[in-house]
N, C-alpha and C positions, 0 to 999 in steps of 0.2 A: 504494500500500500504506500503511495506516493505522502510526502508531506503535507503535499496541497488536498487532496480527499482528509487525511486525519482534521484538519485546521476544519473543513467544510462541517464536516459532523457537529450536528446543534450543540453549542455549550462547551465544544472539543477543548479550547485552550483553557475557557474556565476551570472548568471540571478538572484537567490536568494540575493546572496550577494549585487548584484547593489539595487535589490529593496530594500534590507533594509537599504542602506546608503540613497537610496531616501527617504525612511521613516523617516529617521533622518536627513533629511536634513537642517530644522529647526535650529536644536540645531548646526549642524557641523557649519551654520552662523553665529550662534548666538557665538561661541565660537570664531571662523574666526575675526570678527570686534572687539569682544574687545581685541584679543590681536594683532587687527594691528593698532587700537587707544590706546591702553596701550605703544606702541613704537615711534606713527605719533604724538601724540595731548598730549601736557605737561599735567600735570597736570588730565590729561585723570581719574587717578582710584583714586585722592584725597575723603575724604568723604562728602567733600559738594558739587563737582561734582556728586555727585553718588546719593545724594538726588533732585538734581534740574533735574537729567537726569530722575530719580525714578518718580518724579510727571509729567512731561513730557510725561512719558512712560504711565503713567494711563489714561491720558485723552485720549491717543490715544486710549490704550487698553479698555477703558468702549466704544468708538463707534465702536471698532472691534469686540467686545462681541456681543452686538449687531447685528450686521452686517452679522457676521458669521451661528445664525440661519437662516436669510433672506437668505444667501445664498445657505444654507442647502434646503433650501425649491424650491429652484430654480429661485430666484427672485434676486432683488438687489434693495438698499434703496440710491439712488443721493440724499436727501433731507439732511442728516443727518447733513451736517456744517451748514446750513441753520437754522436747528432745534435748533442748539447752539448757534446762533446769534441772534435768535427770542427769547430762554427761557433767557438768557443774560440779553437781553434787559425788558424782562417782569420783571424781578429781581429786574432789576435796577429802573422799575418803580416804585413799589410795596414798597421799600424803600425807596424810594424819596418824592413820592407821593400821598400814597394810593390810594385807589377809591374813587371819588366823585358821589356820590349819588345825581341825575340831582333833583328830584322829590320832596328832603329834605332839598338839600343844603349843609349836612353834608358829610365830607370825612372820610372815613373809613382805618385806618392803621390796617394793618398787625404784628404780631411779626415774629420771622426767624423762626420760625417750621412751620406758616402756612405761608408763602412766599414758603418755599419750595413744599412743598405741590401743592400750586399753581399751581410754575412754572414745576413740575414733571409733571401736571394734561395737562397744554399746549403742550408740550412734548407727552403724549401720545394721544392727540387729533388729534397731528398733525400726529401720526401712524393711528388712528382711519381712519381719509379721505384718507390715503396712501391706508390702506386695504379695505376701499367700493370702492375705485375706480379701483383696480385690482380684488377684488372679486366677487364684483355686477353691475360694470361696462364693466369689460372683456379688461379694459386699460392693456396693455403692461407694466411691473413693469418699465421699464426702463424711458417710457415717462410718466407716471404717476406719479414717484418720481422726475424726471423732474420738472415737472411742479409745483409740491408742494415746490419744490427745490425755485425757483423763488418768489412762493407766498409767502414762508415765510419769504424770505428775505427782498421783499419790506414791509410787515408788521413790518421788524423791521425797517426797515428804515421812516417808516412813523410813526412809536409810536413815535419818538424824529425828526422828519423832517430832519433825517441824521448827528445828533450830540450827543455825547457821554452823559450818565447821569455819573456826575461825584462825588466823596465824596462819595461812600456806606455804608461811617462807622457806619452807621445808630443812632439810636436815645436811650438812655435807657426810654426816657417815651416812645416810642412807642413797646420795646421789639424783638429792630431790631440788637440790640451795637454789639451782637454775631454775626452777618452775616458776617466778616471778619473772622471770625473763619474756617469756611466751607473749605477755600481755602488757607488759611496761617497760622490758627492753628497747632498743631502734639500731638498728647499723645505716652508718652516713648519716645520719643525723634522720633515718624516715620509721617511725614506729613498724617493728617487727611486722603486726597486723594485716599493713599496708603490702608488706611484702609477699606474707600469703597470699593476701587477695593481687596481686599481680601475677605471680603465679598459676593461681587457680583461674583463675578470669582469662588467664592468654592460653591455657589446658581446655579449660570450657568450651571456648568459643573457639578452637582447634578441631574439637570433636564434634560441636555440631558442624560445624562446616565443612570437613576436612576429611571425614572417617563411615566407612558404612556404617556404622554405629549409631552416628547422628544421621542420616540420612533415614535409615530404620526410624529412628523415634518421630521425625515429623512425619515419614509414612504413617506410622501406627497413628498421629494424631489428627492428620489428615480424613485417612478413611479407615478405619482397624480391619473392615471384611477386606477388602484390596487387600491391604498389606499381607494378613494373614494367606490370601490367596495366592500371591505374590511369591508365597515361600520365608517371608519374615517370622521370627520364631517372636509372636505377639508376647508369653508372656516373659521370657528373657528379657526381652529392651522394658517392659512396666518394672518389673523386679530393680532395673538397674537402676531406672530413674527414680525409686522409694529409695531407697538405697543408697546414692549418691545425694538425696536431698537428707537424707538422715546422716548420710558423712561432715554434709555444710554443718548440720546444728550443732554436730559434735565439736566440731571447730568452733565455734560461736562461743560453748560451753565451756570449751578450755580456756579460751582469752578472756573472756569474762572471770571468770576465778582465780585468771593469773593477774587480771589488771587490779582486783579490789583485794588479791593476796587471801579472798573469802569466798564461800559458795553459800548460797541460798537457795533452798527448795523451789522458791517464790517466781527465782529469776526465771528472764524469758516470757514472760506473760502478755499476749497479746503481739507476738514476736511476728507470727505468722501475719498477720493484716501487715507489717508493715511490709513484707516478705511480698505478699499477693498483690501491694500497691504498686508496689516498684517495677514488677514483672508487667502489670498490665499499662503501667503507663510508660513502661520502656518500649512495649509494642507487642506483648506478648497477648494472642487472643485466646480469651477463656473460652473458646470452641474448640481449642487445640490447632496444631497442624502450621503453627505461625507466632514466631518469635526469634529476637536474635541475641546473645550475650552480651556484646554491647552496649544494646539497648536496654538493659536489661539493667548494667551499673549505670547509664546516664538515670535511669531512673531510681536508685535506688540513693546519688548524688541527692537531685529534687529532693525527694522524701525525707533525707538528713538537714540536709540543709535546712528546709520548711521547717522543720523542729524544733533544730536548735536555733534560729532564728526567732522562731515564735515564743521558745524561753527568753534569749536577749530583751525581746520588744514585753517579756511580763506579761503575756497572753496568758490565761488559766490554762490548766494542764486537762481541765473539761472541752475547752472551745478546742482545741489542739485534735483531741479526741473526734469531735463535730467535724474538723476540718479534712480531717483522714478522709474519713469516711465519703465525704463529699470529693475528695480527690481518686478514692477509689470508682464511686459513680459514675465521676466525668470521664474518667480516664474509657470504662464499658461503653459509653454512650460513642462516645469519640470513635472508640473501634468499631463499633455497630456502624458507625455514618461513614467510613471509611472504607469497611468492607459494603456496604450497599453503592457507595460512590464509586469504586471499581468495578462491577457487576455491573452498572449501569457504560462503563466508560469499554468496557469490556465488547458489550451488546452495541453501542455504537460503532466501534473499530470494523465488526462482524458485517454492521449494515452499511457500512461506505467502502467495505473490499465488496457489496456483493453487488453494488451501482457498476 
């Protein structure tokens, strides 16, 4: 089709132009809040704000990573602050007080490489039973993360009977002293944190783009009977994605406990909204089949930012709450008009190749 037919089609350039500021809608945000908290909230672009907003931004963004395949896939993971208040707290045991071995007598400590370890390993368990019970159970991803949502919570509440394990500075005989490092350390002067999430985030977005692996999962999110038909093993790539999004929160988990040097049952609460905000207003659509990594930390940028901007400026931590929520909306709404304003642009293309 010639340039000059696309142009002719009713509304062609409009239409065009709208969907590509929708495509960049992300970043027009992302650039929107910091320069209306660079004028609202003092001290808003100083550089130790910008490092404290910077680590902020990771935790969110490693359970938006996460997140973002699950929802690719056409599911969605409500356990994920749960999973970070249970590995948390696993941390904080594991430091504290190793295993005791009922049968010896003897307790066994950990050093911080194999604490982490561990608590990565809890983390992915807890995706392990997220994906049999959507995969081989045929639960509802919704009610099924639900419910694990719950059980892991009271497991952290019941490891310390609802009290925080406190002191994690751990021990040089036992090879724990480093565990404050994980979350309040920096090399080059960039928070540890920062460094994972570069890592993970350039791994991430390698694999969906890069690897049959990610190409399987927006299959499966796409259309799951194709895929399956196709020859793709549907529920291996589900499993992976529970899985990997329960490895983020374990990460989450860990730095959280290493940054307060404490763990609380508590933490993580409400983790996941900010998790499912970022994704969908990074570009990730909650029908599956469409999201990209990228897009995924510019969003999860916005959502820190808005926050702790909205503390600077002394906003209640209720309207904060209000405003999520609304940012979760628009972000749905937005993709809905985005994906209809393609369909339609699409049906145009169709009818001025068929002049």
């Amino acid at each position: 089709m010639s340039a000059q037919s696309l142009a002719a089609a009713p509304g062609g350039n409009d239409a065009s132009l709208t969907l590509l500021l929708l495509k960049a809608r992300t970043f027009i945000a992302l650039i929107a809040v910091i320069v209306f908290f660079s004028f609202a909230a003092p001290n808003f672009l100083s550089t130790a704000n910008l490092i404290i907003m910077s680590e902020h931004v990771a935790l969110n963004a490693f359970l938006a990573i996460g997140m973002t395949f699950v929802i690719i896939t056409g599911g969605i993971d409500l356990s994920v602050g749960s999973i970070v208040g249970l590995c948390g707290m696993v941390a904080g045991y594991l430091v504290l007080n190793g295993v005791t071995l009922d049968f010896t007598g003897y307790t066994v400590f950990f050093n911080t490489f194999e604490i982490i370890l561990l608590t990565l390993g809890v983390g992915v368990a807890v995706g392990v039973v997220n994906g049999l019970l959507i995969t081989r159970l045929n639960v509802a991803p919704f009610i099924a993360t639900l419910g694990t949502l719950y059980v892991a919570r009271g497991m952290a509440l019941l490891s310390s009977d609802g009290a925080t394990f406190p002191n994690l500075r751990g021990s040089e005989e036992w090879g724990t002293a480093s565990f404050p490092f994980i979350g309040a350390g920096s090399l080059f002067g960039v928070p540890v944190s920062i460094w994972v999430l570069v890592v993970l985030g350039l791994g991430a977005a390698y694999l969906a783009a890069r690897t049959p692996l990610g190409r399987q999962i927006y299959a499966v999110g796409g259309n799951e009977r194709a895929a399956a038909l196709s020859g793709i093993k549907v529920v291996r790539v589900k499993m992976f994605v529970y899985m990997f999004s329960g490895f983020c929160a374990a990460i989450v988990g860990l730095i959280i406990a290493s940054q307060l040097v404490a763990s609380h049952p508590a933490t993580g609460e409400s983790f996941e909204l900010n998790a499912i905000a970022a994704a969908v207003l990074g570009g990730t659509s909650m029908s599956g089949g469409r999201g990209k990594i990228g897009g995924t930390i510019v969003g999860a940028f916005v959502i820190g930012i808005l926050s702790d901007g909205l503390v600077m400026m002394g906003v209640s931590s209720f309207w904060q709450t209000v405003i999520k929520g609304l940012v979760i909306i628009a972000a749905v709404v937005v993709d809905q008009f985005q994906q209809r304003l393609q369909q339609r642009i699409a049906l145009q293309r169709q009818a001025a190749l068929g002049r």
